[in-house]
C-alpha positions as CSV (number, residue, x, y, z in Angstrom):
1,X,-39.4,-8.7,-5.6
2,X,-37.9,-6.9,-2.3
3,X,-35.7,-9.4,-2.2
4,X,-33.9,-8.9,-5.7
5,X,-34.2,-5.1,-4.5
6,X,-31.9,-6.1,-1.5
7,X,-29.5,-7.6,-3.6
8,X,-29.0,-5.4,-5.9
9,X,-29.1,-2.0,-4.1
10,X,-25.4,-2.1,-3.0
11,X,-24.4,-2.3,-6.5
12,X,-26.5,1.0,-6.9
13,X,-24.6,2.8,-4.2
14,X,-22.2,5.7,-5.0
15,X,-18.7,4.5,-3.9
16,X,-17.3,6.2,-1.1
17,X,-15.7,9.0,-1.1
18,X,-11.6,8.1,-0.9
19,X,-9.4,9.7,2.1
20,X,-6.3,11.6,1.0
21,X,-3.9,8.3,1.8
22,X,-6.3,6.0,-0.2
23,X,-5.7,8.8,-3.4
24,X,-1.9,9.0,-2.8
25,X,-2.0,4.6,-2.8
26,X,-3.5,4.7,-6.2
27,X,-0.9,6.7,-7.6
28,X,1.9,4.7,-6.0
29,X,-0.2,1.1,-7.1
30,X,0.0,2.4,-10.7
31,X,3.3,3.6,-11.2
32,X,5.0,0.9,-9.7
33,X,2.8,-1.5,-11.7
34,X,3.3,0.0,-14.7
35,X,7.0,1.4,-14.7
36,X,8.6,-0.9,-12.3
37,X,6.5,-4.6,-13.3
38,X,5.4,-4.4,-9.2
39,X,2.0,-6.6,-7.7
40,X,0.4,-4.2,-5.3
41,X,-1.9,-4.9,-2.3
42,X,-3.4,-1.6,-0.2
43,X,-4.3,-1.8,3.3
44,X,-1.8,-5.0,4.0
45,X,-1.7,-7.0,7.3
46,X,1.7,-8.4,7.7
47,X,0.8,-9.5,11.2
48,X,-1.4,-8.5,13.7
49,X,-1.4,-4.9,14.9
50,X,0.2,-3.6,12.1
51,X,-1.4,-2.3,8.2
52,X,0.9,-1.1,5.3
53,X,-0.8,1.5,3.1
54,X,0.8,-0.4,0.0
55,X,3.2,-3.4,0.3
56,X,4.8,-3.9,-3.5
57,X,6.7,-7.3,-4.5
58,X,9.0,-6.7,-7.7
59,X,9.8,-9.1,-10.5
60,X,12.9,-10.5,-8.2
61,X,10.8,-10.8,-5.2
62,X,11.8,-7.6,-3.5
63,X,9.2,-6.4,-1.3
64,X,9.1,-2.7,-0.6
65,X,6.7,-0.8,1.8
66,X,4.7,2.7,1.5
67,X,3.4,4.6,3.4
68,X,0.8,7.3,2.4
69,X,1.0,10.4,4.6
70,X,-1.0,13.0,3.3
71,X,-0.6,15.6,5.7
72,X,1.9,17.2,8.1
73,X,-0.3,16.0,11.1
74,X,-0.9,12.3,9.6
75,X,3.0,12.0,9.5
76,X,3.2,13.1,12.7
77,X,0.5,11.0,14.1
78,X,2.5,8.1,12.8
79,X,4.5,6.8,15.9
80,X,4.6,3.2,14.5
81,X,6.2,3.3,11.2
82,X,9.6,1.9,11.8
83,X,8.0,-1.0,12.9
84,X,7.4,-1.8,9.1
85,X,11.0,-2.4,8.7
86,X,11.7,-5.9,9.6
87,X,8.8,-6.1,6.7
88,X,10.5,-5.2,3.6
89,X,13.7,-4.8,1.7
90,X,13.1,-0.9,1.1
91,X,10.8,1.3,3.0
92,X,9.2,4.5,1.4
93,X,6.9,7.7,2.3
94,X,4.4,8.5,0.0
95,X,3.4,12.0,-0.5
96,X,2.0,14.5,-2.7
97,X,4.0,17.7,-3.9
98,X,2.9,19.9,-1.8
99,X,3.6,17.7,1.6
100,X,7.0,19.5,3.7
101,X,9.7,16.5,2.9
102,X,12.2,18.0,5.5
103,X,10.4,16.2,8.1
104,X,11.1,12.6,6.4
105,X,13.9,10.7,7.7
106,X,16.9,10.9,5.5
107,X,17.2,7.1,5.9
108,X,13.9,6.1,4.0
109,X,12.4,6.7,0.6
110,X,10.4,9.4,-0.8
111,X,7.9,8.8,-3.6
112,X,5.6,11.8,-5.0
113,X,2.6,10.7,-5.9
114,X,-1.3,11.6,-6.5
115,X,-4.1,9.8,-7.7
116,X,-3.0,9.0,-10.9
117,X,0.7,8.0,-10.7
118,X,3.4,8.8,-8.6
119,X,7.6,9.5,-9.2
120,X,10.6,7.9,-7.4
121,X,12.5,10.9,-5.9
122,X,14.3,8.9,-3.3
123,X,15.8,5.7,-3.0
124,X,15.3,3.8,-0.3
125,X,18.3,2.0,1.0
126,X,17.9,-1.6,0.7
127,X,18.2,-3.9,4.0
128,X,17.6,-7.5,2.3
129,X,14.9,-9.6,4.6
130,X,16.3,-13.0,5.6
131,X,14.7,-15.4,3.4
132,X,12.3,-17.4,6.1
133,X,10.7,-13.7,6.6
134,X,10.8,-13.0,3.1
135,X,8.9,-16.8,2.6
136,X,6.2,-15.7,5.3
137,X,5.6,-12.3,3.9
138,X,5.6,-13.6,0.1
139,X,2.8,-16.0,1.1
140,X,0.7,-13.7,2.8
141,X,0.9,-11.6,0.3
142,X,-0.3,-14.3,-2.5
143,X,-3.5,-15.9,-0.3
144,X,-4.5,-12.2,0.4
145,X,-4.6,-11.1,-2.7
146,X,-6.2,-14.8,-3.9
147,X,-8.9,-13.7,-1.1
148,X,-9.2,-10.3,-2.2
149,X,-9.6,-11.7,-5.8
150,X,-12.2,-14.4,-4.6
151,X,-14.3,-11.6,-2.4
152,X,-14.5,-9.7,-5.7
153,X,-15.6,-12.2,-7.8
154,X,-18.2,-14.0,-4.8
155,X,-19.1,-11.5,-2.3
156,X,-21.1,-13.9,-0.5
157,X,-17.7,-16.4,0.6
């Protein structure tokens, strides 16, 4: 009996609480899903030491890069960001309406978002990957999402 009770007690646990940049994620996930026809994956690992908020690969195989700032001080904490570049065609800053966009470079995109959707309201210039990057990055992002997928499904692999 305690056993069953162990397994299924995290599946009666409240969900955590989401931070501000998680929230802002959302938004951007589900409007480029929806109006754009993007795949999405949060929290993404391109290689080690450095995490995307939300790396996006469109119906051509663009790959586009957000990050969520949700704060004057989380932008501003961010030292790293430009390091993201070699990682994408575009590069944007999400944030919600509220958030000071004089302090985002001129050079990257601007998305508004919150938790429910989000808006384009700059472009991002495009600097095309090379395509052997654009290989790597393309199959990271389809076996991390298959493992996402697979954890979902099996929590116990």
């Amino acid at each position: 009996m305690f056993d069953i009770l162990r397994m299924i007690d995290p599946l009666l646990s409240p969900a955590p609480t989401p931070q501000p940049g998680q929230i802002l994620a959302r938004g951007v996930c589900r409007f480029l899903t929806h109006a754009l026809d993007f795949a999405c994956l949060e929290e993404f690992v391109p290689e080690r030491g450095k995490r995307v908020d939300v790396i996006a690969i469109g119906p051509k195989g663009e790959i586009w890069v957000i990050e969520c700032k949700s704060s004057r001080a989380d932008f501003l904490s961010d030292a790293k960001w430009d390091g993201y570049l070699t990682w994408c065609d575009r590069f944007f800053w999400a944030v919600d309406v509220d958030f000071p966009l004089d302090l985002l470079p001129e050079e990257t995109g601007v998305i508004i978002a919150d938790g429910y959707g989000a808006d384009l309201l700059r472009e991002a210039p495009e600097a095309p990957l090379a395509a052997a990057r654009r290989k790597v990055i393309t199959r990271k992002f389809a076996r991390d999402a298959a493992r996402r997928l697979q954890g979902w499904r099996d929590p116990r692999v």
